[in-house]
N, C-alpha and C positions, 0 to 999 in steps of 0.2 A: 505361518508366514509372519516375518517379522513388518514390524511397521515404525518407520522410522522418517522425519524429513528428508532425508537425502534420496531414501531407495527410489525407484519410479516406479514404486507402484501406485493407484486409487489412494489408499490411503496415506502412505507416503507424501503425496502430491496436496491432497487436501490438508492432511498436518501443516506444509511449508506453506499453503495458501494461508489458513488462520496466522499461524504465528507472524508473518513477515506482514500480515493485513493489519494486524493487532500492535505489533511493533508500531509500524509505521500512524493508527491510527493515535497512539501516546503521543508518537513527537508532533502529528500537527496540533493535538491539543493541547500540547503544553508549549510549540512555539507560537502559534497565533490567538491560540483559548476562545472560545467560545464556538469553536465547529459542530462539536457534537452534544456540549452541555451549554444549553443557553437558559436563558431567565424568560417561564412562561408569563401568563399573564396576572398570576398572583407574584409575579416576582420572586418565582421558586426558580431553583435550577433543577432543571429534567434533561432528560436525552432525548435527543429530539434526529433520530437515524435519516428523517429528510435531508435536513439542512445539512449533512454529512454527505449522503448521496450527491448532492445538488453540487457539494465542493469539489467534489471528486472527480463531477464531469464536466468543469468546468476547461482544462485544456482542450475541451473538441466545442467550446461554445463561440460555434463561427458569428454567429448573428452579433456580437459584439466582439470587434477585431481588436480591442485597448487590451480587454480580459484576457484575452486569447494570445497575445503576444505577450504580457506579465508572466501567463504560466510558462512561455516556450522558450523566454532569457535564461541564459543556461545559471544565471545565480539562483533563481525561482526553479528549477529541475528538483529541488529535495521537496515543494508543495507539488509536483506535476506527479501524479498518480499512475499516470502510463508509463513515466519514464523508471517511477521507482519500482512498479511490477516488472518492466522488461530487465533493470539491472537485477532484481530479484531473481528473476529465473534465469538469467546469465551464470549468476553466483552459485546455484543451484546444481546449471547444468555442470559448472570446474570443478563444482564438491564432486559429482555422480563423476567425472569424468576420473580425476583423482582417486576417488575410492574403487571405480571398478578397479583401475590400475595399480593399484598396491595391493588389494587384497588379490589380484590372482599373482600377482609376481612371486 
């Protein structure tokens, strides 16, 4: 069985979860910096996979409505986590949709 990001299979699916997870986790590190690599407490830089977490689910963090509107401004949409997974598998689904339809034509 072939395994590829577009196909829909298991592994297919997980392929496109990592890479578009990993894409995306580059650019908020190199637009905002210090998400995932911050300065411990000897003043090293470590990764530190909470504070990454923690950003991530910040567009569903009702209990502060200021945070929770920053992520949902549609200029703030490329830091909104939800919205880059849902255009992600939008994208996903035109490739599969596309390639079913050419390779049987």
């Amino acid at each position: 069985m072939e395994c590829n990001p577009i196909n829909n299979t298991l592994c297919g699916n997980f392929t496109y979860f990592t890479i578009y997870n990993i894409i995306y986790i580059i650019y908020i590190e190199t637009k905002i910096k210090g998400i995932l690599f911050r300065p411990d407490s000897n003043n090293d830089i470590v990764p530190m996979p909470s504070s990454l977490m923690n950003f991530l689910s910040q567009p569903l963090n009702f209990k502060n409505p200021i945070v929770f509107r920053e992520f949902w401004k549609i200029s703030n949409w490329d830091m909104n986590y939800l919205v880059i997974t849902a255009a992600s598998w939008s994208i996903k689904g035109m490739m599969l949709g596309a390639y079913d339809y050419f390779s049987t034509s």
